[in-house]
Z-matrix of the N, CA and C atoms (Angstrom, degrees):
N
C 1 1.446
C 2 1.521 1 109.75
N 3 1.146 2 126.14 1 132.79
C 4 1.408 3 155.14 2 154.13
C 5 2.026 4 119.60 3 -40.13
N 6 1.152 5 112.06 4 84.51
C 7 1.423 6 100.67 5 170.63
C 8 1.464 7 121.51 6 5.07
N 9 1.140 8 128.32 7 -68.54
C 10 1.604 9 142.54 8 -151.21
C 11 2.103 10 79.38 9 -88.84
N 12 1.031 11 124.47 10 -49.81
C 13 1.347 12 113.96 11 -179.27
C 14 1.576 13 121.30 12 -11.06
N 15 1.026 14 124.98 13 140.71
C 16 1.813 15 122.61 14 174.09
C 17 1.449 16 88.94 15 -120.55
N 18 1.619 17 78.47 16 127.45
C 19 1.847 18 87.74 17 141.95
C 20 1.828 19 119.34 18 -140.19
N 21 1.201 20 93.20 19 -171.69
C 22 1.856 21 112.24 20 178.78
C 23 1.265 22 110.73 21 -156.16
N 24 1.892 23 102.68 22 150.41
C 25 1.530 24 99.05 23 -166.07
C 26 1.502 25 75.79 24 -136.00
N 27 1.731 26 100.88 25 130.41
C 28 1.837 27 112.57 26 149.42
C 29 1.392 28 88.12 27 -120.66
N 30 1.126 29 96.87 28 160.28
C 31 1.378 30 149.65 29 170.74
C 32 1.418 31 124.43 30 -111.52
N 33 1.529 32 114.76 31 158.02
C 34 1.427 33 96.76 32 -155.04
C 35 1.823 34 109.52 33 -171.50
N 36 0.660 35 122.41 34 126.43
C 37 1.819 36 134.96 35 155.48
C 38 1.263 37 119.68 36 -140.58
N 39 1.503 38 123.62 37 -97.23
C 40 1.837 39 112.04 38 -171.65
C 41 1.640 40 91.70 39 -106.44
N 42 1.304 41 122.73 40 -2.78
C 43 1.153 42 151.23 41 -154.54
C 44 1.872 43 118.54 42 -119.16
N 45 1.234 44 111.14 43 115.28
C 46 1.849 45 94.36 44 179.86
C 47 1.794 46 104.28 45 -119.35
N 48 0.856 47 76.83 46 146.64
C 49 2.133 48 90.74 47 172.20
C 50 1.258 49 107.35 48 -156.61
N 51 1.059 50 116.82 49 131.02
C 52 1.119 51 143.58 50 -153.58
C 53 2.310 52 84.70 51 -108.06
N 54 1.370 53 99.12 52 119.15
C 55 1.528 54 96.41 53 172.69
C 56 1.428 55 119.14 54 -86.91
N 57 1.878 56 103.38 55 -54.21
C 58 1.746 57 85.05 56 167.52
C 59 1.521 58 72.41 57 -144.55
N 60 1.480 59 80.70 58 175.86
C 61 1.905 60 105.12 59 -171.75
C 62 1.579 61 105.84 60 -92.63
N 63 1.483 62 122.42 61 178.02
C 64 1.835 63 126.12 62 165.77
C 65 1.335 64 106.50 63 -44.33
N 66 1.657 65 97.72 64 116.84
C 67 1.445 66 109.49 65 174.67
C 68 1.711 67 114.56 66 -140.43
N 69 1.560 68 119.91 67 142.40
C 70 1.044 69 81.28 68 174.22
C 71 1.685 70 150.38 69 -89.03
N 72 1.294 71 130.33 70 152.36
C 73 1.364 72 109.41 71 -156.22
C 74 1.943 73 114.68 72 -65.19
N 75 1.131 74 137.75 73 -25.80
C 76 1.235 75 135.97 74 166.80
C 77 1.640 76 131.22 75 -82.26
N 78 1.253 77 101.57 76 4.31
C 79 1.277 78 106.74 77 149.35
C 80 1.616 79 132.51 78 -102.74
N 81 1.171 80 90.12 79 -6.41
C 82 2.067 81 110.30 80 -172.00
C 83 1.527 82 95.70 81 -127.71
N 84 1.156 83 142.24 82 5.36
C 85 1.530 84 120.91 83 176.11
C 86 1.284 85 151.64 84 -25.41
N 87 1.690 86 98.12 85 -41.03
C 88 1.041 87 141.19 86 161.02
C 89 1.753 88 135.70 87 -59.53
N 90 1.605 89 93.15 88 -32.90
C 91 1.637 90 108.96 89 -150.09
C 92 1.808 91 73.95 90 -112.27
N 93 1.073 92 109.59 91 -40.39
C 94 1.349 93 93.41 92 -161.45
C 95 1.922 94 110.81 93 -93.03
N 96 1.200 95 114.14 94 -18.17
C 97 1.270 96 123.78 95 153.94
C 98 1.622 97 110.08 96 -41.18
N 99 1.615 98 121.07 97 -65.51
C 100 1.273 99 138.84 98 -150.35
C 101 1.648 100 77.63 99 -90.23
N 102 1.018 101 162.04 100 3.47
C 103 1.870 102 139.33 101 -160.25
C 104 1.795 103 75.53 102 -122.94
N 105 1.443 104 141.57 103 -35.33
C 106 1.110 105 153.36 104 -131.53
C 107 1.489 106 88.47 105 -102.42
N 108 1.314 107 132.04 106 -74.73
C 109 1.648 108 141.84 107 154.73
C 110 1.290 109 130.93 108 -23.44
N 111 1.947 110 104.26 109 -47.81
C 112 1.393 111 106.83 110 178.13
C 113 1.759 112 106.09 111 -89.44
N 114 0.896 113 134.74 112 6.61
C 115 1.478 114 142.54 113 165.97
C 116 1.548 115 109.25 114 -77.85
N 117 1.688 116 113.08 115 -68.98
C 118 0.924 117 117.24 116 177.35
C 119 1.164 118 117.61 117 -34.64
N 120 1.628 119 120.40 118 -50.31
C 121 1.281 120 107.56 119 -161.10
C 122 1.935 121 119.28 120 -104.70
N 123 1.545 122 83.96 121 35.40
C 124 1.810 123 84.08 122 -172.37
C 125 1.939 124 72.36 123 -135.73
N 126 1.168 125 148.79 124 29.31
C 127 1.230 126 130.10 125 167.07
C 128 1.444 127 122.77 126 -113.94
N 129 1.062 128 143.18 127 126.20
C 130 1.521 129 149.88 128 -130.90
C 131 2.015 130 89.48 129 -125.96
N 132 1.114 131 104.36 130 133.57
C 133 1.353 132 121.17 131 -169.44
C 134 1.359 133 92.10 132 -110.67
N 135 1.520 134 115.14 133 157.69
C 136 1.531 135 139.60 134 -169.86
C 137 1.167 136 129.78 135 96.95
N 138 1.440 137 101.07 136 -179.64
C 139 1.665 138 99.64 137 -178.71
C 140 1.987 139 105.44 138 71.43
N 141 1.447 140 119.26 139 -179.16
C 142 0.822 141 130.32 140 -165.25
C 143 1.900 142 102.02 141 -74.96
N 144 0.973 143 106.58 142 -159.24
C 145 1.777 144 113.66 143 -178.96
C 146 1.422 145 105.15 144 -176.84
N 147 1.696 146 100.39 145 143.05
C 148 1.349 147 109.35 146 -174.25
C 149 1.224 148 109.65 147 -102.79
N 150 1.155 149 133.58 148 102.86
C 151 1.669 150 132.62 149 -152.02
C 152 1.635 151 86.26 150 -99.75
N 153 1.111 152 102.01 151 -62.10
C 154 1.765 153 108.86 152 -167.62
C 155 1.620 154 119.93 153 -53.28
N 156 1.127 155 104.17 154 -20.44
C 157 2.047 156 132.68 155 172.72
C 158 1.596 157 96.69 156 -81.44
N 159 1.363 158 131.19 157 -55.24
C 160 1.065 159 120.29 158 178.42
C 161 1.648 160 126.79 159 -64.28
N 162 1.353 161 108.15 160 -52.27
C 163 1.530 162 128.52 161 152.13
C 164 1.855 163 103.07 162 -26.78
N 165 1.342 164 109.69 163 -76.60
C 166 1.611 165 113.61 164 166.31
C 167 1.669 166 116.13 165 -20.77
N 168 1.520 167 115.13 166 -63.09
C 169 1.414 168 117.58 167 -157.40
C 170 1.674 169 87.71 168 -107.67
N 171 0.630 170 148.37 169 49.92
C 172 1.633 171 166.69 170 162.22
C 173 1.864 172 90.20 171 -118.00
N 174 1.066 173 111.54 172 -64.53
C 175 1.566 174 105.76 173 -151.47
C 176 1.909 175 96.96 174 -74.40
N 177 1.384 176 112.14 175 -32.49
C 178 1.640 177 113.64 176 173.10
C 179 1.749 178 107.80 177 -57.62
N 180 1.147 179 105.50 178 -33.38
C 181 1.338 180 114.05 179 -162.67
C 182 2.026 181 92.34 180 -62.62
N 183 1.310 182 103.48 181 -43.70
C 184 1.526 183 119.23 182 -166.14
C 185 1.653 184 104.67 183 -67.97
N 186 1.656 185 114.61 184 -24.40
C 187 1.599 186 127.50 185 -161.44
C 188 1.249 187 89.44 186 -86.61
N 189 1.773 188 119.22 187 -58.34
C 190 1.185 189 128.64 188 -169.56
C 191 1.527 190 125.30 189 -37.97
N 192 1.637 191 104.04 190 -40.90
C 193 1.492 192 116.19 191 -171.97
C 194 1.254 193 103.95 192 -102.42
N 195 1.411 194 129.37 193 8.27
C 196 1.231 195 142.65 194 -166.75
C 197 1.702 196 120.65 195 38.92
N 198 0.929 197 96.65 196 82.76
C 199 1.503 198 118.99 197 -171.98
C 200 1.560 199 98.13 198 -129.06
N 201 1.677 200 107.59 199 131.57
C 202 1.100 201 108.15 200 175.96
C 203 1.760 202 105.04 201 -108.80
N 204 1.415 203 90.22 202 150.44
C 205 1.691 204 106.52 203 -166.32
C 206 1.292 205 123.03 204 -106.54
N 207 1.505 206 100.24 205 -18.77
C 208 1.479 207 111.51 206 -168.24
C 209 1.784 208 121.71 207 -110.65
C-alpha cells in the first residue's frame, strides 16, 4: 500500500463493527496498525456471521468518504 492509500477495517461474525472508517494509511500507520491488533485480539470467533451486513457497512464506509463504487 501507497502512503496516500485509504483504508478501513470491519470486523465481523453474527455481529459487525466497524473499527475505524477510510483513512489514509501514512498518516495513521501507527493508530491503525495498533486498532488492527487490539481488535484482533479481543474478538471471539463462532457462531453464524453476517457477511452481507458487513458487505452493507463496507459499501457506507465507501459513500461516507465519497468514493464511488459503481
Amino acid at each position: 500500500m501507497d502512503s496516500n492509500d485509504r483504508v478501513g477495517f470491519i470486523r465481523f461474525n453474527h455481529n459487525v463493527y466497524v473499527v475505524f472508517e477510510l483513512s489514509e494509511r501514512g498518516k495513521n500507520h501507527v493508530y491503525l496498525r495498533y486498532s488492527i491488533q487490539a481488535s484482533k485480539e479481543s474478538f471471539k470467533t463462532g457462531g453464524e456471521t453476517a457477511f452481507f451486513s458487513a458487505i452493507f457497512e463496507g459499501l457506507k464506509l465507501f459513500k461516507n468518504a465519497g468514493i464511488s463504487y459503481l
